[in-house]
Every structure is written in structure tokens, then in C-alpha cells.
C-alpha positions in Angstrom: 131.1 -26.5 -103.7 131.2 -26.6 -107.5 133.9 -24.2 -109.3 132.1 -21.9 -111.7 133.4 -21.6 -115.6 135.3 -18.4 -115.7 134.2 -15.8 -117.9 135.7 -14.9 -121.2 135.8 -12.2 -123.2 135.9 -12.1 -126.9 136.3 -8.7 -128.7 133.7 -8.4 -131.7 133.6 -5.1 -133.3 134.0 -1.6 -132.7 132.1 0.2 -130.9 131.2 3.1 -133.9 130.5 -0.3 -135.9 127.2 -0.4 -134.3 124.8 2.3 -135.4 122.3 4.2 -132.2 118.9 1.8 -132.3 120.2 -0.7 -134.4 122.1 -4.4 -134.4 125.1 -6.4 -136.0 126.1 -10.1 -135.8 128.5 -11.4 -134.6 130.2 -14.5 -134.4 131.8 -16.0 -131.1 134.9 -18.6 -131.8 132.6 -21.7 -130.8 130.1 -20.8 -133.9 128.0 -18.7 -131.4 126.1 -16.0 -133.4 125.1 -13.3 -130.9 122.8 -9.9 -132.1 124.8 -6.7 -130.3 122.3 -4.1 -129.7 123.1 -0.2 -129.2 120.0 2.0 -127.9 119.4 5.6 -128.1 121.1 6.0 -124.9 124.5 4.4 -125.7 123.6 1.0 -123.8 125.3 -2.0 -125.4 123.2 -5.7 -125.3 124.2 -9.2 -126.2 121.3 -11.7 -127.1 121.3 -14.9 -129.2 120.9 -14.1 -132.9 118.2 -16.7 -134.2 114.8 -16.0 -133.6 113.2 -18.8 -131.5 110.0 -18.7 -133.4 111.8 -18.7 -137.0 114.6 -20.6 -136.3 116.9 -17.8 -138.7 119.8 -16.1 -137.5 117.9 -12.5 -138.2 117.8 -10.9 -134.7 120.7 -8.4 -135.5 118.3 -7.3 -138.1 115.3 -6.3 -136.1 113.5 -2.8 -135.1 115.3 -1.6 -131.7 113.1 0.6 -129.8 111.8 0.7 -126.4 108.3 -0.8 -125.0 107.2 1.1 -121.8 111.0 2.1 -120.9 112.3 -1.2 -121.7 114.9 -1.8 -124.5 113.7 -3.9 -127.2 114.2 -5.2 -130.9 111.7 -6.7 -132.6 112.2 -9.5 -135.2 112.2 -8.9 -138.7 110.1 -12.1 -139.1 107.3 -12.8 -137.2 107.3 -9.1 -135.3 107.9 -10.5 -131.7 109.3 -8.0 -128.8 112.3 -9.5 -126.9 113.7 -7.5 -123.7 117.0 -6.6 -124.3 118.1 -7.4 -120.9 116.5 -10.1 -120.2 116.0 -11.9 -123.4 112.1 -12.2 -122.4 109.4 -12.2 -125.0 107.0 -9.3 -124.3 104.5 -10.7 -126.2 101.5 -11.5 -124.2 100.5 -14.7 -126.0 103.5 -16.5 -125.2 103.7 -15.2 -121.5 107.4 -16.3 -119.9 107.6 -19.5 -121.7 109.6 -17.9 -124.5 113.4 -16.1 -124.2 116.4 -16.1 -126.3 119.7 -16.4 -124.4 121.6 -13.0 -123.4 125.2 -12.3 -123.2 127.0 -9.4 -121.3 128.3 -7.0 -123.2 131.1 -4.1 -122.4 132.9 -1.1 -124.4 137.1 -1.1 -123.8 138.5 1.5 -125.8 135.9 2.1 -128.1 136.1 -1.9 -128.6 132.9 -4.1 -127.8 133.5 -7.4 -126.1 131.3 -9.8 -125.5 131.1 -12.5 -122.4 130.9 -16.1 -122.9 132.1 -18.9 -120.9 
């Protein structure tokens, strides 16, 4: 049986800090830059900031809107879809080959925190 890594969680912002359909950066104590997203509906989500088809840290920046019911932003570079909760490009020319890492997210006290281990 192998012992999993305990999850940590690292407060990053407030929660009024991040504007309904938009993004910030933010960065994690190991140099981790991770994109917090905040829908329409409240929901708070946690993927990698750097654009896997760029290479720039520009994810925070992109259009956050939904694509059939699904959360999504949208890069500011090349225009790609990612899930929000999965991390999944939506794009059908890259199929399920592309994703960019996710990270849970939760709202203490108005405070958002996000998990890393």
C-alpha cells in the first residue's frame, strides 16, 4: 500500500478579488502559477496558468464563458477552449491529447485557497 501526499492548502486571494467570468494568477510557494476562475454562477476553478500551446503564463487572462453548459476560458493567445473542470481542450483538432493541470479550489471566509500537494 503506498501512503498518499497529503493535501495542502495555500490561501491566495480573496474571494471579491476575483471578478464573476473572469481570472487572476496566482502564485503557489513552490513557483506554481495557477489561473483561479469565478463563473457566472459563483463556482471557483484552479487550472495551470501557462497555455500549453504558447508556453506564456496568460491563462488568468482569457475569455471565461461556458461551451454547451461547460465552464470554460479561452486563451488570450491562440483562442483554445479548456474545461474548467477538467483541464480538457475542447477543441476538436487536438481531441484528448491536450489538458492543462487543474487544482481544487475552495472559499473559507470569503478567502480562496487553493490545493496542492
Amino acid at each position: 500500500m503506498t501512503a498518499m501526499a497529503e493535501q495542502t492548502w495555500v490561501a491566495v486571494c480573496a474571494a471579491e478579488a476575483v471578478p464573476r467570468a473572469s481570472g487572476v494568477a496566482a502564485l503557489l510557494d513552490d513557483g506554481t502559477q495557477v489561473a483561479i476562475f469565478r463563473t457566472e454562477d459563483d463556482r471557483f476553478h484552479g487550472l495551470s496558468n501557462v497555455d500549453p500551446f504558447s508556453g506564456a503564463a496568460v491563462l488568468s487572462r482569457g475569455i471565461v464563458g461556458d461551451a454547451g453548459g461547460v465552464p470554460v476560458v479561452a486563451s488570450p493567445v491562440y483562442k483554445q477552449r479548456f474545461d474548467l473542470s477538467t483541464g480538457r481542450c475542447l477543441d476538436a483538432d487536438t481531441g484528448d491529447t491536450v489538458c492543462v493541470a487543474t487544482y481544487p479550489v475552495r472559499v473559507i471566509d470569503g478567502v480562496v485557497h487553493v490545493g496542492s500537494s
